[in-house]
Predicted model as a PDB file, atoms N, CA, C, CB and O in Angstrom, pLDDT in the B-factor column:
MODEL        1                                                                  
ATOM      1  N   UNK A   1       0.281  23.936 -29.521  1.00 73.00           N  
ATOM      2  CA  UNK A   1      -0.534  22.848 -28.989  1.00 73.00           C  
ATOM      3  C   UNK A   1      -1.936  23.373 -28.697  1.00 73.00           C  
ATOM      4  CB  UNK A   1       0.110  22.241 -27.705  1.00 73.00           C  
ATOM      5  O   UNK A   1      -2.077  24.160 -27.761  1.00 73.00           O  
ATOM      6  N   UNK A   2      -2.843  23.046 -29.331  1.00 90.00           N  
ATOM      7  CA  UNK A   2      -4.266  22.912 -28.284  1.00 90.00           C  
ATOM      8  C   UNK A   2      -4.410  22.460 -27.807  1.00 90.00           C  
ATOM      9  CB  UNK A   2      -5.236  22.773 -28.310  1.00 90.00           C  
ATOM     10  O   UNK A   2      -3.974  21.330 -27.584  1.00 90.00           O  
ATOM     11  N   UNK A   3      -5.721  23.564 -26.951  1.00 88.00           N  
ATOM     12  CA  UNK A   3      -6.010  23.054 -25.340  1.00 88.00           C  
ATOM     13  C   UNK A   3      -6.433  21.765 -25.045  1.00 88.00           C  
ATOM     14  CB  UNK A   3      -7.070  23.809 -24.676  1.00 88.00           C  
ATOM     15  O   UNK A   3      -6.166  21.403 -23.899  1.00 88.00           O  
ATOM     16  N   UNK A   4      -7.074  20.890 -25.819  1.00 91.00           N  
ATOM     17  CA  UNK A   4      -7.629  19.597 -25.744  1.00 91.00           C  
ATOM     18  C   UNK A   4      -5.867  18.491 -25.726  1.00 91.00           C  
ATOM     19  CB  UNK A   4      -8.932  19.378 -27.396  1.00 91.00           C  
ATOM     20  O   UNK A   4      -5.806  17.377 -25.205  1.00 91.00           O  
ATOM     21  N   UNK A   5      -4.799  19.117 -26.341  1.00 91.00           N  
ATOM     22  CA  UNK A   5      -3.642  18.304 -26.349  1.00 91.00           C  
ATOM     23  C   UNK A   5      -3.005  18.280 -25.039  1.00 91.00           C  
ATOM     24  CB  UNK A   5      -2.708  18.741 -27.348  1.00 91.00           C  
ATOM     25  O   UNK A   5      -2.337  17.393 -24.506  1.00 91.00           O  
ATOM     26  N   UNK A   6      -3.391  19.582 -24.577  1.00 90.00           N  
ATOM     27  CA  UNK A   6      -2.601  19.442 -23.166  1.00 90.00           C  
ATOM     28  C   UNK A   6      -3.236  19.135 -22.116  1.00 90.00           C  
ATOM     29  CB  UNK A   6      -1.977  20.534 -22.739  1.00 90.00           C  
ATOM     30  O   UNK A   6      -2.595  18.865 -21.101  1.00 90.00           O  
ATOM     31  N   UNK A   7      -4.693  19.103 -22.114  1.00 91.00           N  
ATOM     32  CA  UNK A   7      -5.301  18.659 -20.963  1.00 91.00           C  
ATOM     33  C   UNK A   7      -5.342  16.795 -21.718  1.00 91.00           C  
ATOM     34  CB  UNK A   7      -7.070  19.711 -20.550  1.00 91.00           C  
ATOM     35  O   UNK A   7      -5.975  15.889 -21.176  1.00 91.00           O  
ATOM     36  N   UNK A   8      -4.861  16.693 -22.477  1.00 93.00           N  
ATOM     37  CA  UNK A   8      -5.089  14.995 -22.643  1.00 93.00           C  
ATOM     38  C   UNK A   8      -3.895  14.574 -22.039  1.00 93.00           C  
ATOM     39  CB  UNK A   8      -5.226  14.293 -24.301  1.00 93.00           C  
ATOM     40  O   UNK A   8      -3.956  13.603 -21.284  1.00 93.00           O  
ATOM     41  N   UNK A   9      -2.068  15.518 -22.373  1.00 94.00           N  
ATOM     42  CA  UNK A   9      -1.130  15.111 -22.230  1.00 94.00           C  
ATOM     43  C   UNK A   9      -1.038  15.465 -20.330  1.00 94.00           C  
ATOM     44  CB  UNK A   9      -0.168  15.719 -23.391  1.00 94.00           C  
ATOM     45  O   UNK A   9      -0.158  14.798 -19.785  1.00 94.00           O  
ATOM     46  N   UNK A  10      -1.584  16.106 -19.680  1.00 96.00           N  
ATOM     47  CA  UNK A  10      -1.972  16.598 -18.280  1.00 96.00           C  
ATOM     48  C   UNK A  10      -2.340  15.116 -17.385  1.00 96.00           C  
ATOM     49  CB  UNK A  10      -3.460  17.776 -18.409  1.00 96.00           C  
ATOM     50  O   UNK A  10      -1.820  14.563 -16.415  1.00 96.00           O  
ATOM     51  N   UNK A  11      -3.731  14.762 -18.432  1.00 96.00           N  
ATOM     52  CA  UNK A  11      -4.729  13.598 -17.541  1.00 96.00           C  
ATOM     53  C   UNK A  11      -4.034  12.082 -17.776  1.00 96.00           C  
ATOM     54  CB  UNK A  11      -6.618  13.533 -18.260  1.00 96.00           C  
ATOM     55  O   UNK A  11      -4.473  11.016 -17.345  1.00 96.00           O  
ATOM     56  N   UNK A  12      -2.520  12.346 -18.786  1.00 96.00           N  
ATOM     57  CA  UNK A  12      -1.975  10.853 -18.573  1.00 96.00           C  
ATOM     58  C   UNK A  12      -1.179  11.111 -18.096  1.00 96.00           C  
ATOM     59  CB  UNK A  12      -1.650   9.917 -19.486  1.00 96.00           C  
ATOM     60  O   UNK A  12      -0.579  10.059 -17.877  1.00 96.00           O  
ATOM     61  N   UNK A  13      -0.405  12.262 -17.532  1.00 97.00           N  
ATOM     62  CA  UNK A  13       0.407  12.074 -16.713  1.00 97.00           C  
ATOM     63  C   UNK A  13      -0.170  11.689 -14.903  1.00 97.00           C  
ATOM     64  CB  UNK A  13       1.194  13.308 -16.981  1.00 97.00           C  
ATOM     65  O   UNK A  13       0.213  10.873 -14.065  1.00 97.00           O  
ATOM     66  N   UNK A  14      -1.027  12.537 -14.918  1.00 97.00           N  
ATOM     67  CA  UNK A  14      -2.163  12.372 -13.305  1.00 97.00           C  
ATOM     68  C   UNK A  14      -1.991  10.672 -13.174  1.00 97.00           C  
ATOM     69  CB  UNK A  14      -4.485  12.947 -13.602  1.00 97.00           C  
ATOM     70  O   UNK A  14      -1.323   9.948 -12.435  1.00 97.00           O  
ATOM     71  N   UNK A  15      -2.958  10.430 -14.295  1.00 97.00           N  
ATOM     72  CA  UNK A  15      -3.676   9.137 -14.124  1.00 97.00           C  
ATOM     73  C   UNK A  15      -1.920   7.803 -14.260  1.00 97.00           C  
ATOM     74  CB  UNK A  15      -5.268   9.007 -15.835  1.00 97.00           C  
ATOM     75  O   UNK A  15      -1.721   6.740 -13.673  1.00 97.00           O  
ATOM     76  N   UNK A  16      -1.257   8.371 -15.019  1.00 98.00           N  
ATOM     77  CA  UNK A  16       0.257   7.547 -14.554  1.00 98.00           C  
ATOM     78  C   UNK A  16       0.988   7.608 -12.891  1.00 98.00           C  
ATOM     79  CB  UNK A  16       1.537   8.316 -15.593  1.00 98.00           C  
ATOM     80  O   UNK A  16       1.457   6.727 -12.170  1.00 98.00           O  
ATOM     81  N   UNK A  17       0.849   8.785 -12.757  1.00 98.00           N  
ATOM     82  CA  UNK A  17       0.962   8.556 -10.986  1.00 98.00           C  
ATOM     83  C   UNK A  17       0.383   8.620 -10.103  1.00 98.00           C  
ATOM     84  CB  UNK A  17       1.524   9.047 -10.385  1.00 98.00           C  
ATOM     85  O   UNK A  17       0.876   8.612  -8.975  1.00 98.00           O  
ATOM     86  N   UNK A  18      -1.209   8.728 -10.430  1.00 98.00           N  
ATOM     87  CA  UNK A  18      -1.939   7.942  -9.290  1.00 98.00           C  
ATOM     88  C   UNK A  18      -1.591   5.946  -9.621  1.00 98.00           C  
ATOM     89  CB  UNK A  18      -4.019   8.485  -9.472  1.00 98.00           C  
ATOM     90  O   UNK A  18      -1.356   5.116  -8.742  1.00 98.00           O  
ATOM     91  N   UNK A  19      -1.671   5.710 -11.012  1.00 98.00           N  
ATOM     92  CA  UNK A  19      -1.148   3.991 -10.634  1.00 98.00           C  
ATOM     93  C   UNK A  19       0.162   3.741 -10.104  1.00 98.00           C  
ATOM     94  CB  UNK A  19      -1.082   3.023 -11.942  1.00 98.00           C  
ATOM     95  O   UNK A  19       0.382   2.949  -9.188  1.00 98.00           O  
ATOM     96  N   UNK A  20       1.171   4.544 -10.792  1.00 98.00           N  
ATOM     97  CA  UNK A  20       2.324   4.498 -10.098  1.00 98.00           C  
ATOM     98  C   UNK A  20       2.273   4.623  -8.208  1.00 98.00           C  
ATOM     99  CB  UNK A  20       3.106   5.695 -10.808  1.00 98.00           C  
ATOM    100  O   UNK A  20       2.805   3.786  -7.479  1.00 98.00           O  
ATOM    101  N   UNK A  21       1.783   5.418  -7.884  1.00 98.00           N  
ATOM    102  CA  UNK A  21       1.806   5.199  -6.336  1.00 98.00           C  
ATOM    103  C   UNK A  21       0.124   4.884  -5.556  1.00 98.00           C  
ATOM    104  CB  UNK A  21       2.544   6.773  -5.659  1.00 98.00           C  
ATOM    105  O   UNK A  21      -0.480   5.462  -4.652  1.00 98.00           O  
ATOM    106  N   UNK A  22      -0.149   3.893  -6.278  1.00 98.00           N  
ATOM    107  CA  UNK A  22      -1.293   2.760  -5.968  1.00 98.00           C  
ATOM    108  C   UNK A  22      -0.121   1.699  -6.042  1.00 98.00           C  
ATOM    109  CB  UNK A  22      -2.817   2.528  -7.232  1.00 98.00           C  
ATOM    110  O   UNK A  22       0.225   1.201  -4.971  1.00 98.00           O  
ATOM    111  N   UNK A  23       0.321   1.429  -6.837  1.00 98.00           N  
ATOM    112  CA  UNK A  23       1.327   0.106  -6.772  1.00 98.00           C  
ATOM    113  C   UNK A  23       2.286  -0.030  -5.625  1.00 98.00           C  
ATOM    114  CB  UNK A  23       2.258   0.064  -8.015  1.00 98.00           C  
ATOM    115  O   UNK A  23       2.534  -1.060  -4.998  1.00 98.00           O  
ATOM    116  N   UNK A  24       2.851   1.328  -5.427  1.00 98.00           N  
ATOM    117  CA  UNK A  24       3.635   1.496  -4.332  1.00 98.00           C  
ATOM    118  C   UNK A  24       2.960   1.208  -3.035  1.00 98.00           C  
ATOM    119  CB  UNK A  24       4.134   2.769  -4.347  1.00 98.00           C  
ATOM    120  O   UNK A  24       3.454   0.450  -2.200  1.00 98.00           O  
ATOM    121  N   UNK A  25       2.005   1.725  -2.904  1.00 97.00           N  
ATOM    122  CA  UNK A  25       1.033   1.350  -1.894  1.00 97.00           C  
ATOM    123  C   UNK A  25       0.667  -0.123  -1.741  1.00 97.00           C  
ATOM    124  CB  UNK A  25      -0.154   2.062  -2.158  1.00 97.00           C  
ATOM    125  O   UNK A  25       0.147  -0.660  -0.763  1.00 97.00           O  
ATOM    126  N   UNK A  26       0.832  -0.368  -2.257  1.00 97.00           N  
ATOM    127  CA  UNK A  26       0.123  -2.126  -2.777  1.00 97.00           C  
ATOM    128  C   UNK A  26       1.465  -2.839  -1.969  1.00 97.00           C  
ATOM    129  CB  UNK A  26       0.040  -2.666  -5.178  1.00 97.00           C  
ATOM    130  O   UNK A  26       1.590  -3.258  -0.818  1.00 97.00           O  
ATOM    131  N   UNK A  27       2.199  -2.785  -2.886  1.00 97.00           N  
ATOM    132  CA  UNK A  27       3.679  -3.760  -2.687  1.00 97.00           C  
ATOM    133  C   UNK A  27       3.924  -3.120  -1.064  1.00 97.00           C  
ATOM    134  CB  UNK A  27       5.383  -3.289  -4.144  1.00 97.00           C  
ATOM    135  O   UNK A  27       4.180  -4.025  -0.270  1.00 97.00           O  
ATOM    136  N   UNK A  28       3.899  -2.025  -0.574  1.00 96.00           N  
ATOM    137  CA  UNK A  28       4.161  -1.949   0.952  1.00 96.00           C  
ATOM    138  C   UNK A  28       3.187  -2.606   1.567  1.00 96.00           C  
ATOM    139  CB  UNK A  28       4.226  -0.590   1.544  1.00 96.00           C  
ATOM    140  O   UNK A  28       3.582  -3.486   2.333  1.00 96.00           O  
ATOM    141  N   UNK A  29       2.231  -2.484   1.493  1.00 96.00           N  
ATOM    142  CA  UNK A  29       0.980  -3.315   2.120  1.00 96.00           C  
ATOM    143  C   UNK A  29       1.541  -4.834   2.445  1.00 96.00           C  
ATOM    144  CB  UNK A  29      -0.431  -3.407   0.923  1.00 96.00           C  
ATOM    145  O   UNK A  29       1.956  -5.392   3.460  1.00 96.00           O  
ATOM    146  N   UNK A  30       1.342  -5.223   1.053  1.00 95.00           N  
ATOM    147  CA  UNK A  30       1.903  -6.936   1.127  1.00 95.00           C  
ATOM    148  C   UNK A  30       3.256  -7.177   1.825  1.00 95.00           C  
ATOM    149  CB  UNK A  30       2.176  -7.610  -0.482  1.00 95.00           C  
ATOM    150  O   UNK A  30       3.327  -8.212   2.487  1.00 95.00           O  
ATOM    151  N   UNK A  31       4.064  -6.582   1.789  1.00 93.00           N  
ATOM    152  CA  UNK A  31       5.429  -6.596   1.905  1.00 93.00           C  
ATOM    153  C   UNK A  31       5.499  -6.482   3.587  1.00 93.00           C  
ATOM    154  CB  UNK A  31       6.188  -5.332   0.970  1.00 93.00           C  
ATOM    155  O   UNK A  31       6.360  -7.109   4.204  1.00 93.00           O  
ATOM    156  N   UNK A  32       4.527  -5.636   4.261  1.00 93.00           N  
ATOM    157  CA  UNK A  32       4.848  -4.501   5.866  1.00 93.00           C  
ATOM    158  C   UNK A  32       3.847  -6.198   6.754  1.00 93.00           C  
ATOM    159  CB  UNK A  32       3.396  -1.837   5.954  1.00 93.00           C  
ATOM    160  O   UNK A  32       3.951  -6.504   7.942  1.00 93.00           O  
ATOM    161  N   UNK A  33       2.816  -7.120   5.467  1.00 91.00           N  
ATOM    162  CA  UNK A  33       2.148  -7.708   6.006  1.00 91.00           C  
ATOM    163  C   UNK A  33       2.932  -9.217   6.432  1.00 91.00           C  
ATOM    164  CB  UNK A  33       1.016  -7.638   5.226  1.00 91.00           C  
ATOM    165  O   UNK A  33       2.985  -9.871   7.474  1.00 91.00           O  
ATOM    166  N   UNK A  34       3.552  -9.404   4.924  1.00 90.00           N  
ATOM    167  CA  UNK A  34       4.259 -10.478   5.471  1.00 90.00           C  
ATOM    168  C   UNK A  34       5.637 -10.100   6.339  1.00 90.00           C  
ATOM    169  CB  UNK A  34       4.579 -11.372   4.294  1.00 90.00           C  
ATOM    170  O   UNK A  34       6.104 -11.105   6.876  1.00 90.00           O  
ATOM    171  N   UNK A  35       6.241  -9.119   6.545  1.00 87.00           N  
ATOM    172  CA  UNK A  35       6.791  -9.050   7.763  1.00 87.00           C  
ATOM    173  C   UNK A  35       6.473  -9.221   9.094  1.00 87.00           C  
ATOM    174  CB  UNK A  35       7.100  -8.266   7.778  1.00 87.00           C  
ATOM    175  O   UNK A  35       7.202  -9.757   9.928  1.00 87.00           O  
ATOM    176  N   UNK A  36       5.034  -8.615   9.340  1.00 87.00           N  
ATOM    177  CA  UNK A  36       4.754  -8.779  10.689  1.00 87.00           C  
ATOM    178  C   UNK A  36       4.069  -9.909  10.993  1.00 87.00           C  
ATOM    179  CB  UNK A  36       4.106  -7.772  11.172  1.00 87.00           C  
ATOM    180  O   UNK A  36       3.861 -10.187  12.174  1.00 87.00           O  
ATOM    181  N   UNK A  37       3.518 -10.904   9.729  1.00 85.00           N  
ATOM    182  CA  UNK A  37       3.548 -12.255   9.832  1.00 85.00           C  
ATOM    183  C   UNK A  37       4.479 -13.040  10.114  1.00 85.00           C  
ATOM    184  CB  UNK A  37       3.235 -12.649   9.020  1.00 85.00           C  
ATOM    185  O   UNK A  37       4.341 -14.134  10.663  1.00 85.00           O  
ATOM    186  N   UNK A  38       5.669 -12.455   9.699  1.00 83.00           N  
ATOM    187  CA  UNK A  38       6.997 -13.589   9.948  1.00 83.00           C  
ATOM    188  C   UNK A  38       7.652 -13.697  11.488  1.00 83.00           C  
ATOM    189  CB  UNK A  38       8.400 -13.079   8.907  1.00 83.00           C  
ATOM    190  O   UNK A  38       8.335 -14.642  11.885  1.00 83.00           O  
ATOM    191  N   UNK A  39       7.245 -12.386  12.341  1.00 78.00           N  
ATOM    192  CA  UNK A  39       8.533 -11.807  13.574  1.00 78.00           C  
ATOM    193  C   UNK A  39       6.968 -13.160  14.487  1.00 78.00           C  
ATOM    194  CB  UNK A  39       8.830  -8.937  14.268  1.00 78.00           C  
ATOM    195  O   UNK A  39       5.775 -13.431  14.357  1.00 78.00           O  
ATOM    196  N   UNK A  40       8.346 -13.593  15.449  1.00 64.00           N  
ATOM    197  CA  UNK A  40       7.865 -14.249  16.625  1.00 64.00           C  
ATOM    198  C   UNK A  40       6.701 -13.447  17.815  1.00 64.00           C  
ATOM    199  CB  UNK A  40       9.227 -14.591  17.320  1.00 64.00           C  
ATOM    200  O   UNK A  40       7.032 -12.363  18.295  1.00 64.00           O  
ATOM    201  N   UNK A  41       5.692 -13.932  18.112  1.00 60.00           N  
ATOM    202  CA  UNK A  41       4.703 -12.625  19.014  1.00 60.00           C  
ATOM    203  C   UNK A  41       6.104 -12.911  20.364  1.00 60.00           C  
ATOM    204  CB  UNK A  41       2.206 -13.242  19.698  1.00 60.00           C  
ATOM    205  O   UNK A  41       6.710 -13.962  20.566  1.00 60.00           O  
ATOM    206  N   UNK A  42       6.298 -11.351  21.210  1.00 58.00           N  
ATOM    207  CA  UNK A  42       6.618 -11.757  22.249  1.00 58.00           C  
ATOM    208  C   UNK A  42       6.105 -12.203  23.174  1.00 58.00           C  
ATOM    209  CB  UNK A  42       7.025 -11.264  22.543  1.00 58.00           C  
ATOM    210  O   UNK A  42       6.850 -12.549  24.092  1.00 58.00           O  
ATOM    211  N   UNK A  43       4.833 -12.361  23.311  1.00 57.00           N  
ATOM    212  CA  UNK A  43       3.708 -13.104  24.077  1.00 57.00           C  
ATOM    213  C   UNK A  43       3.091 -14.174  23.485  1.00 57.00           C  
ATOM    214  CB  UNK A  43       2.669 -12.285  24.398  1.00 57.00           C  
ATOM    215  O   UNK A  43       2.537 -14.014  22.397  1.00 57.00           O  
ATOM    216  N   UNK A  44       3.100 -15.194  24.006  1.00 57.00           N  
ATOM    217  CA  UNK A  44       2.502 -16.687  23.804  1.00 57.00           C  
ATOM    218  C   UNK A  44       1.060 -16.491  23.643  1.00 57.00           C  
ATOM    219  CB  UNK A  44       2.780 -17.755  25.098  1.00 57.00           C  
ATOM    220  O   UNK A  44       0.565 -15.769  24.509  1.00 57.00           O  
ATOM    221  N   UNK A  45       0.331 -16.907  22.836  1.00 58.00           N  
ATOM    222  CA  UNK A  45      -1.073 -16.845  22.448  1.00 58.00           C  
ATOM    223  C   UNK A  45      -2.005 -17.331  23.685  1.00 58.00           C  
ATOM    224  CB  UNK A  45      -1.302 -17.770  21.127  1.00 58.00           C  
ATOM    225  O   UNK A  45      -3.189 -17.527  23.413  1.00 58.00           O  
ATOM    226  N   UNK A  46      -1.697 -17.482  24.638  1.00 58.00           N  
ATOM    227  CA  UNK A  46      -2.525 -18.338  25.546  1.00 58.00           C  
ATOM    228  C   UNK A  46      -3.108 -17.070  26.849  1.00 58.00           C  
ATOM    229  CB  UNK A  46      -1.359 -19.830  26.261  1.00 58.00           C  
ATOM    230  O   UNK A  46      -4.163 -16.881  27.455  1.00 58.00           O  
ATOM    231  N   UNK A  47      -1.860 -16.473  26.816  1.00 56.00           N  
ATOM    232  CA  UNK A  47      -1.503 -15.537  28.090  1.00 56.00           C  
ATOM    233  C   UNK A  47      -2.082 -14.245  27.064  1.00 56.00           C  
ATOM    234  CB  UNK A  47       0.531 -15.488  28.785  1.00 56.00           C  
ATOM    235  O   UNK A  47      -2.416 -13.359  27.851  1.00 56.00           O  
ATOM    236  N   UNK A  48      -2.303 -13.836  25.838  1.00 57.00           N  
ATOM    237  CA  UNK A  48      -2.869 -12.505  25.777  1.00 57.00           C  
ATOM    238  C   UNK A  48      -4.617 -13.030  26.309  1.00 57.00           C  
ATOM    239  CB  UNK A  48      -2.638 -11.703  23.926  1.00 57.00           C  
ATOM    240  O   UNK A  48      -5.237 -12.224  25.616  1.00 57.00           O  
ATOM    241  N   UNK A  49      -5.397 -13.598  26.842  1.00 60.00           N  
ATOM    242  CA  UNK A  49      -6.551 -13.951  26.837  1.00 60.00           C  
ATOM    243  C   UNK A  49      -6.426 -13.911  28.353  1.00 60.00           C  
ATOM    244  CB  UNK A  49      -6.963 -15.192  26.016  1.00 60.00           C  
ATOM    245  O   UNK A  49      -5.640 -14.729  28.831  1.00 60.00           O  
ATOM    246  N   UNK A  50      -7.197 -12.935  29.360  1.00 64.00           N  
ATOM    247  CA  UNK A  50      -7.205 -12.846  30.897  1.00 64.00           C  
ATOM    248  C   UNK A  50      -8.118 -14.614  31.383  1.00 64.00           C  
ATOM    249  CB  UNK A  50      -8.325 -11.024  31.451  1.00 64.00           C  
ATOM    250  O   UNK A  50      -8.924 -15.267  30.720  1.00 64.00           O  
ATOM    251  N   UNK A  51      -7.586 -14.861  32.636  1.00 62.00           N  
ATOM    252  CA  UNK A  51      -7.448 -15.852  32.995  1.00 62.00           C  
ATOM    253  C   UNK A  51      -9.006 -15.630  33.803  1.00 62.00           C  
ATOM    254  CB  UNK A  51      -6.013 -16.144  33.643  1.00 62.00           C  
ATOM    255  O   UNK A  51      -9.291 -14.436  33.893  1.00 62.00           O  
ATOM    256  N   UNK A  52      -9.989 -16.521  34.364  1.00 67.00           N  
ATOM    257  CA  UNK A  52     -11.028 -15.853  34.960  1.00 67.00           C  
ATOM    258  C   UNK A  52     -11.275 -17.496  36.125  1.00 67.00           C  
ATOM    259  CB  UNK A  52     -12.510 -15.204  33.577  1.00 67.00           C  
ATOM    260  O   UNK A  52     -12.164 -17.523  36.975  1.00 67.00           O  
TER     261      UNK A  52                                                      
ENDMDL                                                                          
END                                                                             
């Protein structure tokens, strides 16, 4: 193999798992967001705001 074959076969493997765990990153993002969109606040929206 020449050197130009293996630094090509090198920079698609890199560049395959930096997207591979960009995606992963992605789908937890969305996923961690609509969870903590879904859970009930245990505090009522009225009462986190001090009373004056």
């Amino acid at each position: 193999m020449r050197r130009s074959d293996i630094l090509t076969r090198q920079n698609r493997i890199v560049y395959t798992l930096l997207l591979v765990t960009a995606a992963i990153g992605l789908a937890w993002v969305l996923w961690r967001h609509q969870y903590l969109a879904g859970r009930e606040s245990p505090l009522p929206a009225a009462s986190a705001v001090p009373a004056r």
